[in-house]
C-alpha positions in Angstrom: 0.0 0.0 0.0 1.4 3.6 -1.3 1.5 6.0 1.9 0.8 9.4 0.2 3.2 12.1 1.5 2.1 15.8 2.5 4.3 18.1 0.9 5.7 21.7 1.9 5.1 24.6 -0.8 9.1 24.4 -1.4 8.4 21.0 -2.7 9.1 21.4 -6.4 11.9 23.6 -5.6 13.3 20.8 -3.6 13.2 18.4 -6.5 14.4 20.4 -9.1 17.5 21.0 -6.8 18.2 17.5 -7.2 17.5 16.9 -3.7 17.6 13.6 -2.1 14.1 13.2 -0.9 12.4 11.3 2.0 9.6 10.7 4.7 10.1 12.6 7.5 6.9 13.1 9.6 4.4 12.3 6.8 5.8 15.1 4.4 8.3 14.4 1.2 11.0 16.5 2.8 14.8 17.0 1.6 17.7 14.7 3.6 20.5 17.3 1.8 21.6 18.5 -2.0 24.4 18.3 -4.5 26.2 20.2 -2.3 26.0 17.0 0.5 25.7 17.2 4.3 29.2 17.7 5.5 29.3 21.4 3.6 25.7 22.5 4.3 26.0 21.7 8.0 29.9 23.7 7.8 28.3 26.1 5.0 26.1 26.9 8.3 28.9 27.6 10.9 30.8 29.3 8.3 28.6 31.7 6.6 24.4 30.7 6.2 22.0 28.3 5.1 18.4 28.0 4.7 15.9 25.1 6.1 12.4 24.1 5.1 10.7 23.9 7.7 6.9 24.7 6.6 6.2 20.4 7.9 6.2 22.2 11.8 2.7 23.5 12.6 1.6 26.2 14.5 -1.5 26.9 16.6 -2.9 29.8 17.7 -4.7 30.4 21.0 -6.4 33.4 21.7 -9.1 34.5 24.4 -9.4 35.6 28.1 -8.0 32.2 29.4 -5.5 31.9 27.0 -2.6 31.9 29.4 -4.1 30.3 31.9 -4.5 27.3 29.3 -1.1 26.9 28.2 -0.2 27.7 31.5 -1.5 24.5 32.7 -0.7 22.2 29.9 3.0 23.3 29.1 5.9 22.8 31.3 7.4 26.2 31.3 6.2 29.1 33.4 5.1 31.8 30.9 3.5 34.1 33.9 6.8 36.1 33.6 6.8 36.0 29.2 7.3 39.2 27.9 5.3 40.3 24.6 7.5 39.7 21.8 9.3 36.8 23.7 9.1 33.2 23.0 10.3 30.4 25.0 10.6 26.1 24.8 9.1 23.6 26.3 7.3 20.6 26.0 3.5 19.5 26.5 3.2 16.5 28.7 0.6 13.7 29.6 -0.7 12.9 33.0 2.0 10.3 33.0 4.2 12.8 32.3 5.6 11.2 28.7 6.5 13.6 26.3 3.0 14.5 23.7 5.7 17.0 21.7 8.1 19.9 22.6 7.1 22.9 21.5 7.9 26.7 21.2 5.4 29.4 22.9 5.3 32.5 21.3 3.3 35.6 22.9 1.5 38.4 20.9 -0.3 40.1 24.0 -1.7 39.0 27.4 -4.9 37.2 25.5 -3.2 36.0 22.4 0.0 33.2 21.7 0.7 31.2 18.6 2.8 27.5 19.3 4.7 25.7 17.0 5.0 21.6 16.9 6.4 19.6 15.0 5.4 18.1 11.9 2.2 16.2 11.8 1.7 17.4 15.7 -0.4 20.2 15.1 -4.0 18.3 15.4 -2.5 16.5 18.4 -2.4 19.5 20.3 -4.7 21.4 19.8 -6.9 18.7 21.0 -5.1 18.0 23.9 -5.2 21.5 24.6 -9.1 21.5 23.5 -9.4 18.3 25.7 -8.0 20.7 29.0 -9.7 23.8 28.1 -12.4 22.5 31.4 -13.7 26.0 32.0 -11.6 28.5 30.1 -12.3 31.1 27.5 -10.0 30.2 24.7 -10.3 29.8 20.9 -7.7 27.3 20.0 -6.8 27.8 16.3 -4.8 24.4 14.1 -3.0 26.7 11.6 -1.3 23.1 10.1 -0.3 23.7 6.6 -2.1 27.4 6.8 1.3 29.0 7.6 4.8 28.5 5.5 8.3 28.3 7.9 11.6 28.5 6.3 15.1 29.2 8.7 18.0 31.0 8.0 21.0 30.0 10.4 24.2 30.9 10.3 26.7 34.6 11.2 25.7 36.1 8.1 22.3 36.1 8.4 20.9 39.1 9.1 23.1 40.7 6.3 21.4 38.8 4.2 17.9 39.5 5.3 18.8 43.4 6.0 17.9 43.4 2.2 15.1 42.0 2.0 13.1 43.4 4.7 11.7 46.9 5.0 13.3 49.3 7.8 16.0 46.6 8.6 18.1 48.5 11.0 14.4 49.2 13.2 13.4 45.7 13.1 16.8 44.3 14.3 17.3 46.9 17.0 16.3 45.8 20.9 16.2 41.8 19.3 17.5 39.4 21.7 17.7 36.0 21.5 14.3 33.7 21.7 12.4 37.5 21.1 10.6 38.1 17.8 8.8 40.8 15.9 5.8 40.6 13.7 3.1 38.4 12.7 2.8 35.8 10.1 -0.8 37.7 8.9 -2.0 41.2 7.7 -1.5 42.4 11.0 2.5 42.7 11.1 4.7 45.6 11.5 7.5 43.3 10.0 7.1 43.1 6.1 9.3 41.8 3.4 10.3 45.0 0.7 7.6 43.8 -1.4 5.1 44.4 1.6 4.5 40.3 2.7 4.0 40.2 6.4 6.3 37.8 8.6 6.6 36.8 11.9 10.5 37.3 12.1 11.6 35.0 15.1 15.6 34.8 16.3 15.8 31.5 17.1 16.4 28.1 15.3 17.2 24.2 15.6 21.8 24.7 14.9 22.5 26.6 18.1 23.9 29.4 15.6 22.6 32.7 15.4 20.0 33.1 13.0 16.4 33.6 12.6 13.1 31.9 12.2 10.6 33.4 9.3 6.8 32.4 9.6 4.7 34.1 6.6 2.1 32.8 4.1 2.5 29.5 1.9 1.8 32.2 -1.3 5.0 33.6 -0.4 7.6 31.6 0.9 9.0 30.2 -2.8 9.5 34.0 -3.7 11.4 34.6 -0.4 13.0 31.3 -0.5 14.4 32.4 -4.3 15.1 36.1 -3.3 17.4 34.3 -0.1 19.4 32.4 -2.2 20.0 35.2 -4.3 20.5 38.1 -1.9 23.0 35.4 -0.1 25.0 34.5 -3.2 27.9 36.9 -1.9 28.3 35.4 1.3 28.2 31.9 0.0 24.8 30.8 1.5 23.6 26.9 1.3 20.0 25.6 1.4 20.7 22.8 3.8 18.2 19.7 3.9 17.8 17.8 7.1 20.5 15.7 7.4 22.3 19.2 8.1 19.7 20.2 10.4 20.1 16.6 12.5 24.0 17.1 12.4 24.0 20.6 13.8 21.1 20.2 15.9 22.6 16.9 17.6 25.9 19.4 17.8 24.0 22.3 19.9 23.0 19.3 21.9 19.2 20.1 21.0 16.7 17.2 21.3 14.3 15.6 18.8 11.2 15.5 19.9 9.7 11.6 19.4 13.7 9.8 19.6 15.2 12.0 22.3 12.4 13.2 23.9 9.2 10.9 23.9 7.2 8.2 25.7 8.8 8.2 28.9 8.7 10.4 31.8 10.0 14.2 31.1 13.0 13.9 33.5 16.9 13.2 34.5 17.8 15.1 30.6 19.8 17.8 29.5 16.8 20.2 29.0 16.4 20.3 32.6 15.6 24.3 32.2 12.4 23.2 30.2 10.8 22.1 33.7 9.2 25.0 36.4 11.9 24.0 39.1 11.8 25.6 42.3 14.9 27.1 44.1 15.3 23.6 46.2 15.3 21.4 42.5 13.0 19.1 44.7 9.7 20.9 43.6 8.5 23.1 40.4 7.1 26.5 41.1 3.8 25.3 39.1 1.1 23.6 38.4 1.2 21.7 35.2 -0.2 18.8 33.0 2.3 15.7 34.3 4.1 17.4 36.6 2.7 15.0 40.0 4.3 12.3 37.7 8.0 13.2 38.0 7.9 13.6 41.6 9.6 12.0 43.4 12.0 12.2 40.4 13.2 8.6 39.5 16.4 7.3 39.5 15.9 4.4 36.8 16.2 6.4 33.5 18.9 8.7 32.7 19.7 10.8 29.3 22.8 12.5 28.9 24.7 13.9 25.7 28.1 12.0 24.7 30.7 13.0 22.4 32.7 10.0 20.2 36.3 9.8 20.1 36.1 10.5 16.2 34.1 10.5 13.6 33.0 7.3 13.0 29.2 7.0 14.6 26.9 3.9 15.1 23.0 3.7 14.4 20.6 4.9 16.9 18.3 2.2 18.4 18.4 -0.7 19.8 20.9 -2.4 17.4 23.6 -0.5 19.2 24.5 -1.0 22.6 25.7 1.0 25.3 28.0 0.0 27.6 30.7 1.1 30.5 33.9 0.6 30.5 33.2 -2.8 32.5 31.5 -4.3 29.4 28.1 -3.9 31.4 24.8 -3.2 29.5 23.4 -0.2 30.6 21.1 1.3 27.8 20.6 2.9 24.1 21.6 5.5 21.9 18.7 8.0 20.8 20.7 9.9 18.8 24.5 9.2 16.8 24.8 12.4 14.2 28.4 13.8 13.2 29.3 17.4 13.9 31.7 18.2 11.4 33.0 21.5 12.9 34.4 20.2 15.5 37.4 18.0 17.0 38.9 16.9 19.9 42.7 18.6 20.9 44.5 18.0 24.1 41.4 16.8 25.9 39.1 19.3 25.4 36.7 19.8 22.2 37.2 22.9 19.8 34.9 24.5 16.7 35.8 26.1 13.8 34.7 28.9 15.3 36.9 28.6 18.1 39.1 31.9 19.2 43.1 31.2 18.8 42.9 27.9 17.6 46.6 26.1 16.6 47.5 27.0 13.3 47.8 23.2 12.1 44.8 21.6 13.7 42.7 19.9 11.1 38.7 19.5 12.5 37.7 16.4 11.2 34.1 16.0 12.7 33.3 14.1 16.4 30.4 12.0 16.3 28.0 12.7 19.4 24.3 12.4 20.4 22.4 11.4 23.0 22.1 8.1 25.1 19.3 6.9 27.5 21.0 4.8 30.6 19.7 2.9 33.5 22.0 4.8 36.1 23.2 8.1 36.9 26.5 9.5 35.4 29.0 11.9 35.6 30.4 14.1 33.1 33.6 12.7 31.5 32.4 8.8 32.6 33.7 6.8 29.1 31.1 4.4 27.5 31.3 1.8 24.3 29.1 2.2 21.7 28.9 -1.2 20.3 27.1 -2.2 17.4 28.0 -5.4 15.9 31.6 -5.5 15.4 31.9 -1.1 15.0 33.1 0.2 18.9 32.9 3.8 19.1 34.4 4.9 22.4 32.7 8.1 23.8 32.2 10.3 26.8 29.6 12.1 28.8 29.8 15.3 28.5 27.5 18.8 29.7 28.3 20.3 25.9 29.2 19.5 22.3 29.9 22.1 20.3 31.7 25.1 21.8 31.8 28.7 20.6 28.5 28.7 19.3 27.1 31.8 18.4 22.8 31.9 18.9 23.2 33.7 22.2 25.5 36.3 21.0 24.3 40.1 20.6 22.8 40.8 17.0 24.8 44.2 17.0 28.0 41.1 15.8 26.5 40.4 12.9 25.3 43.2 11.0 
């Protein structure tokens, strides 16, 4: 039986790229180009690339209760979210298993949009419709009704500042995770030929960059007039294997393999959970939240880098194990970062200040592992799977030096 794919508005584009295509949350989306995934993800830390990324959905939620909805149902605290501010987290069941992560974006006290990942948006809006109970909210599934396309890299906003009206207004007072505009009519953001956006900076590399929500009419034009306007500075359109690699690099989770049907606890992405001053309670009420305390001690996730290289599958093929030879659990994610490598112990980017003049960075492979006991940061493991062993260690951070947090006033 023939599964019929959903596709993105970029779709034809994609294919007459050459791209190699595949299934990836029910839509026909791009794995890389000609230009392969080793130089889109370094085309990234290097200069800028683009990203499809029209298979997330977005739902809006608008009405006196608004808040006090997503409040309830999503694991981060927005009492204290500014307008213009967005912020991640995740949107739990009563077991407190992982329905989807999620970014929360706020337009005024009674109005927020969130974006999910492909396929997810009908998901949550009903669970959100399911926990509405008393509240006054319209909940909005704006699935395949908005067009998302990233641009991540240092040169960036150079090459947006011509394509956007008023450039040096809309980038002033932008921190990171803030945005301006609104994907509809109602936007004070607006591409030069007048096409409102919702111009978000954040992204899935960890570099600095920007998110662009506007109308599926529109993206192809924009998506063209990028690629153009970025010929100078070398720019890439980048298919998801980048994404995966750079992603996996920032030490960012995939919802649905890192993040998913077990409890929301004991990970890197602790800050994604209301924790109170004594880390033994959260400062909230939320959807979930009774079922990760007592927070148990039989599940652990941590992020690992490899000791090249060379990576193993994900899954259950591979095994993890310590340096005893013991079983202790599975890899979730094995990507290769290729800007980076290991030197005297410690791991450096290409984008690392003072770096010796005849290191070569070859690429580490690193990810994410799910274990049955706690560790601690430099604890070695084995990847094993079959006769491949790649040696690795536990570690807080992959890539250093990345640049997603750093002031806007740097790039332009």
């Amino acid at each position: 039986m023939t599964t019929c794919l959903k596709t993105t508005p970029l779709n034809g584009w994609h294919r007459n790229a050459g791209a190699n295509m595949a299934d990836f949350g029910g839509f026909d989306m791009p794995l890389w180009y000609e230009t392969g995934v080793r130089n889109e993800h370094l085309g990234v830390l290097k200069s800028a690339g683009i990203f499809d990324t029209s298979h997330m959905a977005c739902i809006y939620v608008k009405g006196e209760n608004a808040f006090d909805l997503l409040n309830l149902c999503f694991t981060r605290d927005i009492s204290s979210l500014a307008r213009g501010r967005c912020v991640y987290g995740a949107f739990l069941d009563a077991e407190g298993f992982c329905i989807d992560d999620a970014i929360v974006y706020k337009f005024t006290d009674t109005s927020f949009m969130v974006c999910v990942n492909a396929g997810m948006g009908e998901t949550i809006a009903r669970h959100l419709d399911e926990n509405k109970q008393e509240f006054d909210a319209d909940i909005k599934d704006m699935s395949e009704k908005l067009a998302k396309m990233d641009i991540q890299g240092i040169n960036s906003a150079r090459i947006l500042s011509r394509l956007i009206k008023d450039p040096d207004q809309v980038f002033q007072n932008m921190p990171y995770f803030s945005f301006k505009g609104h994907p509809e009519n109602d936007s004070e953001v607006r591409l030069a030929d007048g096409t409102p956006i919702l111009l978000s900076r954040s992204g899935y590399t960890g570099e600095f960059g920007f998110e662009i929500f506007l109308g599926p009419d529109a993206i192809v034009k924009l998506w063209t007039d990028i690629l153009e306007a970025g010929k100078q500075f070398n720019i890439t359109a980048c298919g998801l294997g980048a994404r995966d690699s750079l992603r996996a690099g920032a030490c960012l989770p995939l919802s649905h393999q890192d993040i998913g049907h077990w409890k929301f606890i004991n990970h890197p992405w602790d800050f994604a959970l209301p924790w109170a001053d004594d880390k033994k309670s959260f400062t909230k009420k939320f959807i979930g939240a009774d079922a990760l305390l007592p927070c148990p001690e039989d599940s652990f996730t941590y992020a690992f880098a490899g000791d090249s290289l060379r990576k193993v599958s994900a899954g259950e093929k591979t095994k993890v194990k310590d340096e005893s030879g013991n079983e202790i659990g599975k890899v979730l994610t094995c990507a290769t970062d290729m800007g980076i490598t290991w030197h005297d112990g410690k791991i450096l980017s290409i984008a690392s200040k003072d770096l010796p003049p005849d290191i070569k960075i070859k690429g580490i492979s690193c990810g994410f592992v799910m274990v049955n006991k706690k560790l601690e940061p430099g604890t070695s493991l084995i990847l094993e799977e079959g006769r491949r062993i790649v040696r690795a260690t536990i570690v807080t951070d992959i890539r250093p030096d990345r640049t997603a947090r750093k002031k806007l006033s740097n790039f332009i």
